[in-house]
VOBA-1610 file (N, C-alpha, C; in pm, whole numbers, padded with zeros to 5 digits, always signed):
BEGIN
Unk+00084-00120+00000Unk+00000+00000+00000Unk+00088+00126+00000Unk+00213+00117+00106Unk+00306+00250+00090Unk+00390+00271-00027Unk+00391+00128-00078Unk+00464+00113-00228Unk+00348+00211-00348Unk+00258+00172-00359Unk+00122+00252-00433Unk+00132+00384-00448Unk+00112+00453-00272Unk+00105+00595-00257Unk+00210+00620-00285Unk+00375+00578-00292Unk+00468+00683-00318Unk+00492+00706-00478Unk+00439+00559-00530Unk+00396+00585-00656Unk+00317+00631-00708Unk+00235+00662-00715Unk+00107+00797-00685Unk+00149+00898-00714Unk+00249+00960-00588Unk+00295+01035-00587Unk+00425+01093-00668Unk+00537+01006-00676Unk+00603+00992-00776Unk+00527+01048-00942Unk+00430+00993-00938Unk+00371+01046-01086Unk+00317+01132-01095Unk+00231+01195-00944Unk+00183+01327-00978Unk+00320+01424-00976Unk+00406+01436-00912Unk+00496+01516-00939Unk+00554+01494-01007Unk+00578+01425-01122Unk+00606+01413-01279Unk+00574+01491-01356Unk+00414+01428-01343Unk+00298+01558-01426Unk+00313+01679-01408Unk+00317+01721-01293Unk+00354+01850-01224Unk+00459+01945-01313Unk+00551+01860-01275Unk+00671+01923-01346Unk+00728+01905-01454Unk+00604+01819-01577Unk+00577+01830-01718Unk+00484+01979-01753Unk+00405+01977-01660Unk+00309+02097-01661Unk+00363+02223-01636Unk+00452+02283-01557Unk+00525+02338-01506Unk+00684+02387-01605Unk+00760+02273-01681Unk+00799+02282-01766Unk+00751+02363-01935Unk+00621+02295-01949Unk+00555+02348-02105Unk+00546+02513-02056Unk+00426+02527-01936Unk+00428+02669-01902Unk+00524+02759-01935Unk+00664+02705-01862Unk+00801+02840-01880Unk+00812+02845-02048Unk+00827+02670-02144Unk+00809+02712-02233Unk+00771+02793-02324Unk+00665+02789-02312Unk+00527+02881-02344Unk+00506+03035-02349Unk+00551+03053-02185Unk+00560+03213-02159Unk+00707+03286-02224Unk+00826+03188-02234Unk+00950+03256-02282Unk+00919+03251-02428Unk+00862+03186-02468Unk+00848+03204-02635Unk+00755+03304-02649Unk+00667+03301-02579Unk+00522+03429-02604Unk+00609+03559-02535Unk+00644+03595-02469Unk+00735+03736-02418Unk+00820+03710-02535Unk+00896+03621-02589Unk+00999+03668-02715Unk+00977+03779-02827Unk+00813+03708-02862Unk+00710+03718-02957Unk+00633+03852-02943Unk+00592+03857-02822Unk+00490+03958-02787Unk+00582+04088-02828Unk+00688+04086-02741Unk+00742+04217-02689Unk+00863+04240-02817Unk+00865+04122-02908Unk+00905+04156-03039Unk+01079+04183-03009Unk+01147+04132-02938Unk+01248+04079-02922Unk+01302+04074-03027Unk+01267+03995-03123Unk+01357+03990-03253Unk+01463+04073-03296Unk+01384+04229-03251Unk+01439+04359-03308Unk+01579+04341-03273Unk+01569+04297-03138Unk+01759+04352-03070Unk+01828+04248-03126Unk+01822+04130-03172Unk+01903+04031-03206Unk+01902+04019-03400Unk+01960+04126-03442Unk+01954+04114-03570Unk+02089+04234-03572Unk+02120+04189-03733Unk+02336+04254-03732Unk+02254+04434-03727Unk+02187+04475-03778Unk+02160+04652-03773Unk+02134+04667-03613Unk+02100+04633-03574Unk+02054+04663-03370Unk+02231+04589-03359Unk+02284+04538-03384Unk+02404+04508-03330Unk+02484+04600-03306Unk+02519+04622-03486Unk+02582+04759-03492Unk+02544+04843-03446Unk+02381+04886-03410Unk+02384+05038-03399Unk+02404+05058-03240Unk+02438+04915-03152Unk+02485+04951-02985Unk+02582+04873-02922Unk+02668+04870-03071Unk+02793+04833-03055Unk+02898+04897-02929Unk+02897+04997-02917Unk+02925+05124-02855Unk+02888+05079-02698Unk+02738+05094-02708Unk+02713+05082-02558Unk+02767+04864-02477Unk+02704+04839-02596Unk+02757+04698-02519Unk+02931+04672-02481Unk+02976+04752-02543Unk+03106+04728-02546Unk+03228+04767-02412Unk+03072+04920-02390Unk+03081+04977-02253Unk+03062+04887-02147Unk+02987+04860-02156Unk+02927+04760-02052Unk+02974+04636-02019Unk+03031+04575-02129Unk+03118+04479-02095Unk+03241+04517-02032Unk+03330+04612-02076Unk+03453+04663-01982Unk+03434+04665-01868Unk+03321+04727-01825Unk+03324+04762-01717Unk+03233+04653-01584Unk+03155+04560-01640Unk+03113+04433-01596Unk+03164+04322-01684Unk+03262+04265-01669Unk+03335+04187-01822Unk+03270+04048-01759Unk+03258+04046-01578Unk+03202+03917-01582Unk+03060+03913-01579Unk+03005+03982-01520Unk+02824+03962-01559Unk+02796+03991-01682Unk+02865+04066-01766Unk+02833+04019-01919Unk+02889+03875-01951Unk+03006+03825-01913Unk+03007+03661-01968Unk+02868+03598-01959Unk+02816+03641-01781Unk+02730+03547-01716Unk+02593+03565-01784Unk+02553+03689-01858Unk+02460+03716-01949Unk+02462+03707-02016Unk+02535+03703-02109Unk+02559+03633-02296Unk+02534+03499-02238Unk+02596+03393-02195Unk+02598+03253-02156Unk+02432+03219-02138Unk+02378+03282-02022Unk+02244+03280-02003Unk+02155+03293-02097Unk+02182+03422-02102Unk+02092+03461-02278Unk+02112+03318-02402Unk+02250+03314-02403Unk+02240+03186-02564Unk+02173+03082-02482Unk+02151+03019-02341Unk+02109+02925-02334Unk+01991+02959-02361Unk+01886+03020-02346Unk+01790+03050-02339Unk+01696+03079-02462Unk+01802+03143-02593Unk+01783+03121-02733Unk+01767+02962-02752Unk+01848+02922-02703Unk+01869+02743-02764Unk+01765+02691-02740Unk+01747+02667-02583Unk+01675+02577-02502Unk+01566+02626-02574Unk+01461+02709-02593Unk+01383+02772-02645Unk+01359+02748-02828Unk+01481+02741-02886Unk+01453+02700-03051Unk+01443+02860-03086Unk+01468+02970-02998Unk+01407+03080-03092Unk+01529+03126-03210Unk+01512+03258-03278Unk+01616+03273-03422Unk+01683+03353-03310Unk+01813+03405-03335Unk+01897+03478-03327Unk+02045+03415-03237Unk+02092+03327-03208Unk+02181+03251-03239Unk+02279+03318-03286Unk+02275+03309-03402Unk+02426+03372-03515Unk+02455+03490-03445Unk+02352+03570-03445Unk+02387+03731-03400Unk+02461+03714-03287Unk+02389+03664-03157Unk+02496+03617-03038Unk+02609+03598-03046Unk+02621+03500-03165Unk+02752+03455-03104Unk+02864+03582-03206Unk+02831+03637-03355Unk+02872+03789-03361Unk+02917+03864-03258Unk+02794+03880-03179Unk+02829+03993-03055Unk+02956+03927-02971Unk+02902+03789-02943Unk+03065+03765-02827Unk+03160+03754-02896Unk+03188+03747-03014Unk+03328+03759-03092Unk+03371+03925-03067Unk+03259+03978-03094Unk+03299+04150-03096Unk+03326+04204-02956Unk+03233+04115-02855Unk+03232+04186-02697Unk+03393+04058-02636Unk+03422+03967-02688Unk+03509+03929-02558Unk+03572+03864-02689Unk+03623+03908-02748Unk+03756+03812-02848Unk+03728+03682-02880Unk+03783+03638-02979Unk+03764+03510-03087Unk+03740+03381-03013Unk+03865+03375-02904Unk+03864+03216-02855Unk+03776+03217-02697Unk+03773+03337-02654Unk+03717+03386-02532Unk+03546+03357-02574Unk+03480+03414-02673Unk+03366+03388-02737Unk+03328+03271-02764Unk+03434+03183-02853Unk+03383+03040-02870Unk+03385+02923-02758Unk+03419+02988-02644Unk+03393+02880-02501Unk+03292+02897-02492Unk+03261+03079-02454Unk+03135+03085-02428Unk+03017+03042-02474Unk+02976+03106-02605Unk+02932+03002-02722Unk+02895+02865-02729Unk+02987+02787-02710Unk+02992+02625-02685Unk+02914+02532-02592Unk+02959+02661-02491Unk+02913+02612-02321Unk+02742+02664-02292Unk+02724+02792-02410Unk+02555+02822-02382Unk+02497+02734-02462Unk+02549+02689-02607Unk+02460+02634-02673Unk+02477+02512-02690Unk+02579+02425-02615Unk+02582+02266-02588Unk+02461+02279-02404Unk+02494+02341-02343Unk+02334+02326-02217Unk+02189+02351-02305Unk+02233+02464-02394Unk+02055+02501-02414Unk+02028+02357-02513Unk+02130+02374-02582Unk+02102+02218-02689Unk+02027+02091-02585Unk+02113+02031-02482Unk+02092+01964-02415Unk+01970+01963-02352Unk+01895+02091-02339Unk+01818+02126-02269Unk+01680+02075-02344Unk+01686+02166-02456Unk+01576+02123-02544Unk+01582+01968-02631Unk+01714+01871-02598Unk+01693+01754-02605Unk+01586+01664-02536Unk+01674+01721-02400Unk+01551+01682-02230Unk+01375+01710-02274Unk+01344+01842-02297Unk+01226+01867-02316Unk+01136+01796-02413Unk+01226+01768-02525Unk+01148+01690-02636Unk+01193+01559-02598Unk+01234+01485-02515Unk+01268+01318-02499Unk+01136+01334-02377Unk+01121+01420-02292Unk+01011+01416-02168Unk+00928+01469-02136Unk+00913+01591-02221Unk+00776+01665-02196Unk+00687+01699-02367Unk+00738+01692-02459Unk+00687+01776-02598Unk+00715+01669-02661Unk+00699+01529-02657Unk+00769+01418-02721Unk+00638+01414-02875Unk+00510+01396-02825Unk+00437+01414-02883Unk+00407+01538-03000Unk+00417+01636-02995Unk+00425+01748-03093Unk+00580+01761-03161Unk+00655+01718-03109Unk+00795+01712-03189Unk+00792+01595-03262Unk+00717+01487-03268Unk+00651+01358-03327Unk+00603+01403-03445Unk+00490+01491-03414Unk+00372+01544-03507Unk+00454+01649-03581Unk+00522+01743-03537Unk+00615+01812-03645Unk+00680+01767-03741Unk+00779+01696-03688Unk+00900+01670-03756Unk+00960+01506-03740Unk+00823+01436-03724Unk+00846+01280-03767Unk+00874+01238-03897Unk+00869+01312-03971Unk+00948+01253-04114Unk+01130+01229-04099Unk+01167+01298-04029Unk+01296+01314-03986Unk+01349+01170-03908Unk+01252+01160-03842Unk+01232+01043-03699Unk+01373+00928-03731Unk+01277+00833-03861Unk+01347+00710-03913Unk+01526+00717-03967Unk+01510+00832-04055Unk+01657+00838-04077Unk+01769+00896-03983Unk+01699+00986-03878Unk+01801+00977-03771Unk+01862+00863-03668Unk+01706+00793-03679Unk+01702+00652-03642Unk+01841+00607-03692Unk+01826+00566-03790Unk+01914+00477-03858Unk+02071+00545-03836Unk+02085+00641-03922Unk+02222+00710-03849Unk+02275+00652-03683Unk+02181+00748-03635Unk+02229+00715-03485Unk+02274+00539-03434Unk+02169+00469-03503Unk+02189+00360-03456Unk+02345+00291-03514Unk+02417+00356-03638Unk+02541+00323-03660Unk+02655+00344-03586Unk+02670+00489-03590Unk+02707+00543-03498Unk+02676+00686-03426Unk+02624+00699-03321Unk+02559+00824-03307Unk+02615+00924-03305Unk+02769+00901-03226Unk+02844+01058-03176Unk+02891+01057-03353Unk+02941+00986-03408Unk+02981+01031-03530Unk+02875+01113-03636Unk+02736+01060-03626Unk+02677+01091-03693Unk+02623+01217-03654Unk+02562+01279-03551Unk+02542+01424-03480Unk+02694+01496-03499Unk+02748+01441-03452Unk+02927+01568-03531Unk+02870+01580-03695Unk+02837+01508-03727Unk+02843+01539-03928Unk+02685+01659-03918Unk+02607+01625-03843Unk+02487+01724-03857Unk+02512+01877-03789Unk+02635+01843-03683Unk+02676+01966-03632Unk+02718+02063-03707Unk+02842+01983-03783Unk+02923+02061-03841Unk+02912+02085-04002Unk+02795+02021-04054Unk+02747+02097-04198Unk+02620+02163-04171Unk+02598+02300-04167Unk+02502+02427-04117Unk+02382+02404-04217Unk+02393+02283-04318Unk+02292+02314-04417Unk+02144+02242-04276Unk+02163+02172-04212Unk+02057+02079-04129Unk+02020+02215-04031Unk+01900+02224-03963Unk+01858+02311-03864Unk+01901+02309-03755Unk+01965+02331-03676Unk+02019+02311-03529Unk+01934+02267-03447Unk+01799+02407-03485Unk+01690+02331-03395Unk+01639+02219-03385Unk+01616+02211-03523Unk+01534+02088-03502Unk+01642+01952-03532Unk+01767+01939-03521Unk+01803+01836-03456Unk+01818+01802-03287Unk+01844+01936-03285Unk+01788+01915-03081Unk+01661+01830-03047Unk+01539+01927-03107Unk+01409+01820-03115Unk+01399+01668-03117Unk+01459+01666-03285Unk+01454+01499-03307Unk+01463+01422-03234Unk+01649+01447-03205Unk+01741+01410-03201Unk+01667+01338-03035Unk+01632+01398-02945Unk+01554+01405-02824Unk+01421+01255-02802Unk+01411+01210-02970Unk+01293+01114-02999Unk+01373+00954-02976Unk+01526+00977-03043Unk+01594+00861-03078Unk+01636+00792-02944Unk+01691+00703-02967Unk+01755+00642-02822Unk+01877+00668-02775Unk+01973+00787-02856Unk+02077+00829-02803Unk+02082+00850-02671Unk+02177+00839-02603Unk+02182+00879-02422Unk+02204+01001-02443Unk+02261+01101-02307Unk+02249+01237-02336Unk+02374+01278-02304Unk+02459+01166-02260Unk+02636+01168-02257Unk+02663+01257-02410Unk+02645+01138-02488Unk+02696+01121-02612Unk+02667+01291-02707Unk+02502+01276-02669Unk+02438+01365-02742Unk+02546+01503-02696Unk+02536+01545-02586Unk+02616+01676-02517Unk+02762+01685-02569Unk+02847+01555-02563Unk+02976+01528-02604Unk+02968+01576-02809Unk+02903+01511-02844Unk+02896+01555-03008Unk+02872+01675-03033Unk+02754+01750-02964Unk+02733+01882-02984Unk+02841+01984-02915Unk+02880+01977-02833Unk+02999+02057-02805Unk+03146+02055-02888Unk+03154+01943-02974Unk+03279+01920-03037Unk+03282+01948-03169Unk+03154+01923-03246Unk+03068+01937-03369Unk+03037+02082-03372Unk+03013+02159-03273Unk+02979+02313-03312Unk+03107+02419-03268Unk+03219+02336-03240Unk+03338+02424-03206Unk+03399+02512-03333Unk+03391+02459-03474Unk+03428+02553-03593Unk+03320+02646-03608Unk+03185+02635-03646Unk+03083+02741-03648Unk+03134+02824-03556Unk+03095+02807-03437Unk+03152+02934-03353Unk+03227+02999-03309Unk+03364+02936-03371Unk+03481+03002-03389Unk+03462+03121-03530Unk+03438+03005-03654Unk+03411+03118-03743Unk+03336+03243-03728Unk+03178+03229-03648Unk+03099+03330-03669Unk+03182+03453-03552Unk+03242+03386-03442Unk+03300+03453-03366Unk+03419+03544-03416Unk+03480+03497-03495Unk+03588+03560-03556Unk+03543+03660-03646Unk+03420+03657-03711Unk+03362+03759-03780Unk+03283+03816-03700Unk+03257+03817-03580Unk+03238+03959-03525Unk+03322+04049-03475Unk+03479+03986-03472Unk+03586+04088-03452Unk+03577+04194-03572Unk+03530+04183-03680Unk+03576+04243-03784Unk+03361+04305-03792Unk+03314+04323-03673Unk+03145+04370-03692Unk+03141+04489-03799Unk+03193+04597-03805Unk+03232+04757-03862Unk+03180+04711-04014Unk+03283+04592-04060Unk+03226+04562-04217Unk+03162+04500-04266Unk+03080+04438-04185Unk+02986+04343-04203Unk+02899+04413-04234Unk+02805+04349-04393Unk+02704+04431-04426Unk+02569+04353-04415Unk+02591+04188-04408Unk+02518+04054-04441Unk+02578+03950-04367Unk+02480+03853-04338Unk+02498+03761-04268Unk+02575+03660-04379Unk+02539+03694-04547Unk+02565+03606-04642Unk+02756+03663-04657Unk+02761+03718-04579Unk+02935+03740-04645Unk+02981+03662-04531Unk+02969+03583-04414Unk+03069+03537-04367Unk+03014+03356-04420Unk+02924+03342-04462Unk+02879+03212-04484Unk+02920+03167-04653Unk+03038+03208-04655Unk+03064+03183-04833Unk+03112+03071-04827Unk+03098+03043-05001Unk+03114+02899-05045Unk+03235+02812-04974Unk+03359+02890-04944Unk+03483+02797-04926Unk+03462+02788-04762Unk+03348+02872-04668Unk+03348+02834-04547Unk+03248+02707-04490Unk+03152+02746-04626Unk+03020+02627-04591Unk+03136+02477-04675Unk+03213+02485-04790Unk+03273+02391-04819Unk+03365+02301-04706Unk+03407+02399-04626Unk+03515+02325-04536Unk+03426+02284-04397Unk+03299+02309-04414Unk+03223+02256-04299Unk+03162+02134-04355Unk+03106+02110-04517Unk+03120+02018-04559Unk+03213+01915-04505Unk+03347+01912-04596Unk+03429+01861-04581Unk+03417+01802-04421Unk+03455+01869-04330Unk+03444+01850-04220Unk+03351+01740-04125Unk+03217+01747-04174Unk+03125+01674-04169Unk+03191+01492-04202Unk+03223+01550-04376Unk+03260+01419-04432Unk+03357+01332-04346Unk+03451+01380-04276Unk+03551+01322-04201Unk+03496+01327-04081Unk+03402+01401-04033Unk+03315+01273-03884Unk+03231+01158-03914Unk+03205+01144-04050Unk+03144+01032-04089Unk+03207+00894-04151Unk+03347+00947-04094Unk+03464+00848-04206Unk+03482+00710-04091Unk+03450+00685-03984Unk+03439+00591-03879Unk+03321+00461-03929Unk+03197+00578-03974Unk+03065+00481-04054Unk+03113+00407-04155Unk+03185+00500-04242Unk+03228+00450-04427Unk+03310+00341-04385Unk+03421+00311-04303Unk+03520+00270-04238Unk+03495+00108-04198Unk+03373+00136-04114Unk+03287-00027-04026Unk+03196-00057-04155Unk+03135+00009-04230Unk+03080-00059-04354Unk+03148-00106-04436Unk+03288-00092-04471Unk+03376-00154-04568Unk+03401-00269-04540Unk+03436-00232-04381Unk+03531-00302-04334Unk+03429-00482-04320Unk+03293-00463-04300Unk+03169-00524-04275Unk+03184-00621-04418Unk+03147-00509-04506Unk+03151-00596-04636Unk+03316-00681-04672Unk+03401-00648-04648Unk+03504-00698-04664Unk+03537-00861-04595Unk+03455-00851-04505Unk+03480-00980-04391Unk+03368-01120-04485
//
């Protein structure tokens, strides 16, 4: 009988804090939305308070770490747009390699985060979205997973978001998942970081994403997937 009630209980505070979870969801995406947020996270609002953020970081260099960090988790965990711009700004507010920790460390938790949410609370509407996706991540993962999330990391043509989502459906553990995404998004955010040292000439988001940078993220991809090509040869060969 005490076995029952703590299980009982056990599940209402599950629910609870499935319910409780969607809510924050919900309200951080609707305040994103409402209050039109968008505006500040785009390269013209960058530039035009370049000046003041720059202030502000000198002079709080660590509660701005602790707020950029917060903030990208919070883009991530959330799925909302502005990402790129972030990580712009911390290239411009705290230098190239100083930026891409930061960077790494907000958007491998928020990643992680919105893995959690769609494996335990949104499993169902991330189903209904973007179940066409489901099977072939399936299959990937089931070859090899960390190899195969490094190749989705590191070619920008796949959505970030919505491999967080998916990715959240499959049976990957969340070791692996956290370990790939932190290692897999270390060139993106070096690159985008490095082009916000240089913010002044930036006119487009399309000039730092040119052919020989999306090529070498290609490339890149191709050689986290060279472990798969590798055990399939090696498979057929036996």
């Amino acid at each position: 009988m005490a076995h029952d009630i703590s299980a009982d209980t056990s599940a209402r505070g599950m629910q609870v804090g499935k319910i409780a979870t969607v809510i924050v969801i919900v309200c951080g995406i609707g305040a994103f939305f409402y209050f039109d947020l968008a505006r500040w996270l785009s390269l013209e609002a960058l530039k035009a308070n370049r000046d003041h953020l720059l202030a502000f970081t000198e002079a709080n260099y660590t509660g701005a770490v602790v707020l950029f960090v917060g903030l990208y988790i919070a883009v991530t965990a959330l799925s909302l747009p502005g990402a790129t711009i972030l990580t712009l700004a911390g290239g411009f507010l705290f230098g190239t390699l100083p930026a891409t920790i930061f960077v790494n460390l907000g958007a491998t938790v928020g990643a992680t985060l919105a893995f959690l949410a769609a494996r335990y609370v949104l499993r169902d509407w991330v189903e209904r979205k973007f179940g066409r996706w489901l099977e072939p991540l399936q299959e990937g993962f089931a070859k090899n997973a960390f190899s195969y999330l490094m190749t989705l990391r590191l070619i920008p043509l796949f959505p970030f978001f919505a491999v967080n989502l998916v990715s959240g459906l499959t049976r990957m553990n969340v070791g692996t998942y956290a370990a790939a995404t932190a290692l897999g998004i270390i060139p993106g955010s070096f690159v985008y970081a490095y082009a916000g040292r240089q913010l002044g000439t930036l006119n487009s988001l399309r000039e730092i994403a040119s052919p020989h940078v999306l090529g070498a993220f290609v490339l890149l991809g191709v050689l986290a997937l060279s472990p798969i090509v590798y055990r399939k040869l090696r498979t057929k060969s036996e």
